[in-house]
Every structure is written in C-alpha cells, then in structure tokens.
PATORPA-418531 format. One line per 8 residues: number of its first residue (from 1); their letters; for each residue x, y, z of N, C-alpha, C. Coordinates in steps of 0.02 Angstrom, whole numbers, plus 50000, padded with zeros to 5 digits. Layout:
NUM = A = X Y Z X Y Z X Y Z | ... $
This chain:
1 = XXXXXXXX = 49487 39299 54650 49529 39321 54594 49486 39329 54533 | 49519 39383 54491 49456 39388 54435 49472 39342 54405 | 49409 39313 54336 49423 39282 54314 49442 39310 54225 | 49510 39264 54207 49516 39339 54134 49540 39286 54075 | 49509 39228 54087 49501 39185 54029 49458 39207 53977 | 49399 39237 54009 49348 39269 53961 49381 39335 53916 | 49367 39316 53842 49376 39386 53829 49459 39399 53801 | 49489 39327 53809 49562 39352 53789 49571 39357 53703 $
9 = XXXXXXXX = 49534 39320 53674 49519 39324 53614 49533 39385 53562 | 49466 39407 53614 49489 39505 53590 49531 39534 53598 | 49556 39534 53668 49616 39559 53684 49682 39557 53636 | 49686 39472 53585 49751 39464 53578 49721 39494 53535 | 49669 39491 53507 49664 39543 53412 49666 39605 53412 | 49655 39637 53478 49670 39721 53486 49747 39713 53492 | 49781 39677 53532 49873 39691 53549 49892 39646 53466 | 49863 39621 53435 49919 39597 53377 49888 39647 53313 $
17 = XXXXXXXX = 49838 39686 53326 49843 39750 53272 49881 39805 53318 | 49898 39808 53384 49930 39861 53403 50007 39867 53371 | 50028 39794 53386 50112 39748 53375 50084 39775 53297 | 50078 39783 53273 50074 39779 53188 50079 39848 53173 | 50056 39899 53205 50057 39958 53204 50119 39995 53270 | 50122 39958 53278 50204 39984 53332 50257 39962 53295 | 50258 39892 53273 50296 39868 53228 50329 39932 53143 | 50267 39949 53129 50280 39988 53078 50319 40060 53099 $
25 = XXXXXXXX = 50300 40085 53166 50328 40136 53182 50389 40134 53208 | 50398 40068 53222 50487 40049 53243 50514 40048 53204 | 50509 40026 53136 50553 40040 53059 50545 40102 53056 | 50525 40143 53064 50541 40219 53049 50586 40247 53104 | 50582 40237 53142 50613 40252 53203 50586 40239 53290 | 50644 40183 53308 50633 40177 53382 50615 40220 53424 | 50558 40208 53458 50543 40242 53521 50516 40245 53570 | 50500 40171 53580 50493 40129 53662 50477 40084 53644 $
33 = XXXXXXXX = 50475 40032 53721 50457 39954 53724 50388 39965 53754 | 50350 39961 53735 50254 39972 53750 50250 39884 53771 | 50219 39868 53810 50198 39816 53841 50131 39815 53881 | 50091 39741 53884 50047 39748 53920 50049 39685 53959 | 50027 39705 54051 50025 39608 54085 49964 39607 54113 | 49939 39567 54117 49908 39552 54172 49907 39557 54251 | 49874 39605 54283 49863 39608 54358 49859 39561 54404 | 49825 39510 54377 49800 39473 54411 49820 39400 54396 $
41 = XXXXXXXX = 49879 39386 54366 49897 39313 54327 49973 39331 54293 | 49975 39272 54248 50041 39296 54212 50034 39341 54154 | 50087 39336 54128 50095 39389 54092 50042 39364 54028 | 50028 39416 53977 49976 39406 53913 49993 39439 53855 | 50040 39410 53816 50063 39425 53767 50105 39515 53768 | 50129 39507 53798 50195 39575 53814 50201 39595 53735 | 50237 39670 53748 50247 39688 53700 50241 39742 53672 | 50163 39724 53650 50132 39774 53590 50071 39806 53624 $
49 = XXXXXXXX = 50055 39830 53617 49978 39842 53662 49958 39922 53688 | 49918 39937 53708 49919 40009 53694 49856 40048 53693 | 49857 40116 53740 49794 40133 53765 49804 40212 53776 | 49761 40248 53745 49742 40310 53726 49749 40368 53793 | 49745 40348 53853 49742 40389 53902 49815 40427 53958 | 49865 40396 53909 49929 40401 53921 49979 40432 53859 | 49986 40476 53853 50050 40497 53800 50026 40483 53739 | 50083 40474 53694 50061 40470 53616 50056 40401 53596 $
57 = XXXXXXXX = 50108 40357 53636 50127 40299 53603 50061 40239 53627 | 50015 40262 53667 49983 40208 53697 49896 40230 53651 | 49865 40176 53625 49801 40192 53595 49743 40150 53641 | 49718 40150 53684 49672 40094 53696 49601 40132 53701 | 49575 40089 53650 49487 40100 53611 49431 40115 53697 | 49428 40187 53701 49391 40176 53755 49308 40153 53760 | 49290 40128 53700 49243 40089 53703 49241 40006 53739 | 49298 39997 53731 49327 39929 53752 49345 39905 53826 $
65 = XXXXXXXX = 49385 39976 53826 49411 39991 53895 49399 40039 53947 | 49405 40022 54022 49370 40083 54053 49455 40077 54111 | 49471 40157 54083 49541 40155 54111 49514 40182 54197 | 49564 40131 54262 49546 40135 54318 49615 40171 54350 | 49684 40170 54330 49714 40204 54360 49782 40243 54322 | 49836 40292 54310 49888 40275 54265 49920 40318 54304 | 49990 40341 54293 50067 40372 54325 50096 40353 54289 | 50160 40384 54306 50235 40367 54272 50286 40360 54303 $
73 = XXXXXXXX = 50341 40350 54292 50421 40339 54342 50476 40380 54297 | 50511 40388 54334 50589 40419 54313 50550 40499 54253 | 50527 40523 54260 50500 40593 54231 50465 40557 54174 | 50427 40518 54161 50380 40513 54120 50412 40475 54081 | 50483 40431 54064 50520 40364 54039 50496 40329 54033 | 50453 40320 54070 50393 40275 54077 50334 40269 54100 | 50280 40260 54087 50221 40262 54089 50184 40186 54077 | 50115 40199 54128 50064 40153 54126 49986 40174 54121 $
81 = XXXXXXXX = 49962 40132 54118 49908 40140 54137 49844 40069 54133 | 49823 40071 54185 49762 40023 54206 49711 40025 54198 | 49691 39963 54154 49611 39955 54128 49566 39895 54143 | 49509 39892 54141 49481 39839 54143 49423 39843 54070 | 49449 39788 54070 49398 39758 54000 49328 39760 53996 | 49288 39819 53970 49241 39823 53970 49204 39760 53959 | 49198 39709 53931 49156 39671 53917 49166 39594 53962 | 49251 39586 53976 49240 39535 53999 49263 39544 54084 $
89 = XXXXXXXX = 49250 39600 54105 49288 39624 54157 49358 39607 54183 | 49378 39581 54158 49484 39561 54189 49508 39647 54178 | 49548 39644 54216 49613 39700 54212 49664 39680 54193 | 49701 39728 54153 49770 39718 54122 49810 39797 54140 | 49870 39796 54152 49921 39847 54153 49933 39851 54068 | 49949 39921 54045 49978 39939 54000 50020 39959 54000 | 50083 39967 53962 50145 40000 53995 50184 40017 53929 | 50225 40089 53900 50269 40106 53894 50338 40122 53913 $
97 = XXXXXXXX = 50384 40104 53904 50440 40110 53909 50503 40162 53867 | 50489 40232 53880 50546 40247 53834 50626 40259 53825 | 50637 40200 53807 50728 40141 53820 50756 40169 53774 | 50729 40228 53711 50772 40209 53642 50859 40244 53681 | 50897 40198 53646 50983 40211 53652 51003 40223 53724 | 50954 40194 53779 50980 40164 53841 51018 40111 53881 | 51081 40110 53924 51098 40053 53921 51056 40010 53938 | 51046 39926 53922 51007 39892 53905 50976 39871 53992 $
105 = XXXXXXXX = 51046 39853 54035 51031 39842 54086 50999 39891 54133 | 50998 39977 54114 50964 40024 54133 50885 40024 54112 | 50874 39990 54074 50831 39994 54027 50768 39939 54069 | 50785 39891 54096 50783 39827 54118 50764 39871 54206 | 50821 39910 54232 50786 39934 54291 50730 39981 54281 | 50727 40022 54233 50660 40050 54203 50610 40020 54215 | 50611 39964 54186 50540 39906 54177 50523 39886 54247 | 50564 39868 54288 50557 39847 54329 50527 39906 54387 $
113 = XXXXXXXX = 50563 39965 54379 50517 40030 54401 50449 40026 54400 | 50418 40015 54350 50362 40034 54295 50316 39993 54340 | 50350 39924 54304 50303 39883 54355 50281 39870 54427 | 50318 39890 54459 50335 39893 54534 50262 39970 54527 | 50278 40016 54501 50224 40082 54500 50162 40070 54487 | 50146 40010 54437 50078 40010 54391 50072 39946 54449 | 50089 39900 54491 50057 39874 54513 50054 39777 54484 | 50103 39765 54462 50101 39730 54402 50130 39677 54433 $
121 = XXXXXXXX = 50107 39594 54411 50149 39559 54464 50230 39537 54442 | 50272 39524 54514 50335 39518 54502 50362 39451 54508 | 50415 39440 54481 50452 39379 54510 50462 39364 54559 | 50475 39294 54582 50516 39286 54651 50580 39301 54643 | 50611 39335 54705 50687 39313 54710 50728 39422 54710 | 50780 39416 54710 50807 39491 54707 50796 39486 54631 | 50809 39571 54616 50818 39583 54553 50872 39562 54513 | 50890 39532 54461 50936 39491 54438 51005 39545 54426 $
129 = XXXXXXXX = 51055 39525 54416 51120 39575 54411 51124 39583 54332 | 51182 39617 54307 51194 39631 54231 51224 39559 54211 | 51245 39522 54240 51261 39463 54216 51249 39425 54203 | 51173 39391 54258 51123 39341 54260 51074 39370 54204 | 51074 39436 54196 51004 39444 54152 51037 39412 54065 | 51109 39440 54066 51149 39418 54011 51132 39340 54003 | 51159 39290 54067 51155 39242 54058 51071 39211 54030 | 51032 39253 54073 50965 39226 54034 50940 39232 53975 $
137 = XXXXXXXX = 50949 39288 53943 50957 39304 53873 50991 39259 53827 | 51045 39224 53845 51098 39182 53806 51082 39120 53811 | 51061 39070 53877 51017 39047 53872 50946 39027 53824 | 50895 39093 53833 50844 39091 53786 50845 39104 53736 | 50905 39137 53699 50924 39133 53619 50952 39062 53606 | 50986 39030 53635 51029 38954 53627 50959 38918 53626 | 50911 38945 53659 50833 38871 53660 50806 38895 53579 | 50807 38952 53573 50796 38947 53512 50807 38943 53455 $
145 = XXXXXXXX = 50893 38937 53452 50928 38922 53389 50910 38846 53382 | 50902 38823 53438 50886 38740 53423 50831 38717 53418 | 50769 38751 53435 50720 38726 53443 50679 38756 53370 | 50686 38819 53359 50631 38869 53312 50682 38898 53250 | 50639 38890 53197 50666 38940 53146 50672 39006 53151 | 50716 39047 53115 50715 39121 53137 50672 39149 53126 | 50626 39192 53162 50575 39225 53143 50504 39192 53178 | 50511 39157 53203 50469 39104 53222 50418 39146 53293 $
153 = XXXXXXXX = 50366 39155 53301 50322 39216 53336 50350 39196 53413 | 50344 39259 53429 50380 39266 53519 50310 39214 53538 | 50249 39236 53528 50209 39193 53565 50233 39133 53551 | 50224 39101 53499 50245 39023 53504 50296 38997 53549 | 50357 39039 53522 50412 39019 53567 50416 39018 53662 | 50357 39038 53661 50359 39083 53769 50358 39031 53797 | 50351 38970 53787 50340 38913 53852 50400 38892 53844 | 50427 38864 53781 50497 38814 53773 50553 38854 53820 $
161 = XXXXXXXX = 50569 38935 53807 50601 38992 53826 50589 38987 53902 | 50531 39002 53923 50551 39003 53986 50554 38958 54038 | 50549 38890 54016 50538 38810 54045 50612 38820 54044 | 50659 38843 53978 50745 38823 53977 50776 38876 54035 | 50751 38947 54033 50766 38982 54056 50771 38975 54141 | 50706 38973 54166 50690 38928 54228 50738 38876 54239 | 50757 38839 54201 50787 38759 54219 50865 38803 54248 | 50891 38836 54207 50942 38852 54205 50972 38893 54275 $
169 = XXXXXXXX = 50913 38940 54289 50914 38972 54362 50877 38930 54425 | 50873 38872 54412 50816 38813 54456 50865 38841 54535 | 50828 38856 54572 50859 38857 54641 50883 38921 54654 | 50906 38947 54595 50935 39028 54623 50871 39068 54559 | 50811 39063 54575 50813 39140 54518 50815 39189 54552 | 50802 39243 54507 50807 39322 54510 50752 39344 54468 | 50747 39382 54477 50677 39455 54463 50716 39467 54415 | 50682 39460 54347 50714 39493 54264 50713 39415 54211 $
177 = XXXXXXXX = 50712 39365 54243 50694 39297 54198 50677 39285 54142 | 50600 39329 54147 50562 39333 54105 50574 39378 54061 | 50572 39428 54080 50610 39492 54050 50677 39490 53996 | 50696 39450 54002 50779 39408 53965 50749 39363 53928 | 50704 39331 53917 50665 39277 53870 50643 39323 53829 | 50603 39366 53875 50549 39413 53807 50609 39454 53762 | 50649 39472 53799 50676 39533 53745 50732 39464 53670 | 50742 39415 53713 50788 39371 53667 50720 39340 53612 $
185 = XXXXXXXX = 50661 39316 53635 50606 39290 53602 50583 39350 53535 | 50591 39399 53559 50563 39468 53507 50614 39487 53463 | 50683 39496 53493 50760 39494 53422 50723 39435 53382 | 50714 39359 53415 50729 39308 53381 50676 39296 53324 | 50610 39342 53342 50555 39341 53296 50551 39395 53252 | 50609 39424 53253 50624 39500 53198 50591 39547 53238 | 50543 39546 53302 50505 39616 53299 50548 39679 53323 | 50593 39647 53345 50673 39703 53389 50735 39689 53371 $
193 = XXXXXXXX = 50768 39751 53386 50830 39736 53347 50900 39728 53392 | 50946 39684 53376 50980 39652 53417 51010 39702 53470 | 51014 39762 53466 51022 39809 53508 50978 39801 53584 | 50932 39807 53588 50882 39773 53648 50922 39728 53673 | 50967 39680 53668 50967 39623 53723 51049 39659 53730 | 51075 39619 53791 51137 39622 53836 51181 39629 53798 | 51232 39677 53789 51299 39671 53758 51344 39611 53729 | 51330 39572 53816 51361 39511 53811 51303 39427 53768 $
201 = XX = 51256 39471 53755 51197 39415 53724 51191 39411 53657 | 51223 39477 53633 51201 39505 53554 51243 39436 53494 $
C-alpha cells in the first residue's frame, strides 16, 4: 500500500487555498460540490480541492501533480480525475460534482456514481435509502449542535460526526454515512448552504 502520510501538509495548503477560492465562487453563484479522497485510505479533507486537467472548476498545479487517469458519469455531471503527488508519491482522486438545484438524494447517487468511476474507496454495506441518508444527516447535525459552535471547521468536527454517526447505524450501515456527515459538517461550518442536506434534515 502506498504510503501518503508524507506530504499531506502540502496537500491540505493546496485544498484549503482551493476551499477559499471555491468558497468565494459559491457566494457568487453555486456550481458544484468539487471534492478530493484518497485512493488508497480514507478520505482527506473532502470538499475543496481541485485540478486543472478536467473542466473549469478543477485547478491542480501541474508542477505538483502528475495527472494518471480522469472520465466522467451521467454526461459530464460529474467528473474526476487522478493524480499522484509529485513529490511525495500518494495518489488522490479529485472530483467535481455538478448538483447545483438537484434533488439532494439524486445528488448523493451522483457522488456515488463518480466514485464508483474514479475508482475511489467505498463503504461497507448497500447504498443507503432517502431516509437513512436523512437520518444520518440529522444525526450529525444533532452531534454538532451539542458538541461545536456554529461555524466551527468541518475538519475539526470529522471524528466526533462520524464516531455519532457510525454509533447510530452500528450493525446496519449503508454506503452514504459519510457522505451525510460531510454535507451536515460543511452547512454546519457555513461553507454550504442548508439547501445541500435532506429535506427532511434542513
């Protein structure tokens, strides 16, 4: 397995000037969920992130990066693309998502498209229903009305979120878990707007 401890450093300072500059373009107007995971491990700061060899919305410095594979799903809704880290060799998936004014739970099989295409690792268990993903969302907003102030960074919040989240599905999960933390963790840190999560979560 590679090893991709090395090197994350950089990584988060390239994805938290990306989040800073996606961020700004989401106040002007929505127009996808851009994310990046890890190939080879868990996920690494989702989100923001972003690489030049795919569409408009993705920037990645090809000095940095040496892109190894990319495609898309559902006519180009979504897009990826695969890199490895020039310097510290790990691979990461990059991924756009374009969700704007999709239903949420459509939005959610998107991602799960994407990832399933780019190669990206998955949950255990079936893919979760419109209800369970609700329930996980409601869940991981309730861990954080109690635990974090509003606004409080998705990173900080990712372990408490998905330790509650997990507890809650202990024995039955479903594929989307995580997915229902991140989108409730990102409303709860201002970077998204309550529109993103479940009807029944808002």
């Amino acid at each position: 397995m590679t090893d991709l401890s090395t090197g994350f450093d950089e990584l988060e300072r390239d994805l938290r000037g990306g989040l800073t500059r996606f961020t700004a373009r989401r106040r002007r107007r929505r127009m996808a969920t851009v994310g990046v995971v890890a190939t080879l491990g868990a996920c690494v700061l989702s989100a923001a992130a972003i690489a030049s060899a795919v569409g408009l919305d993705l920037e990645l410095d090809p000095t940095k990066w040496a892109i190894l594979d990319r495609g898309s799903v559902d006519d180009g809704q979504g897009e990826y693309v695969r890199a490895r880290d020039r310097q510290s060799g790990g691979e990461s998936v990059f991924m756009v998502e374009r969700d704007a004014g999709m239903d949420r739970y459509q939005a959610f099989l998107l991602h799960e498209r994407l990832k399933g295409a780019a190669g990206a690792r998955v949950e255990p268990g079936a893919l979760c229903t419109a209800a369970e993903l609700t329930r996980a969302e409601v869940v991981a907003l309730g861990t954080l009305r109690a635990s974090f102030p509003a606004g409080t960074s998705a990173n900080t919040t990712k372990t408490a979120v998905d330790d509650a989240v997990a507890a809650a599905f202990a024995g039955a999960p479903c594929r989307g878990l995580e997915y229902g933390g991140e989108r409730a963790r990102f409303v709860y840190a201002g970077v998204e707007p309550k529109a993103m999560l479940m009807p029944g979560a808002r």
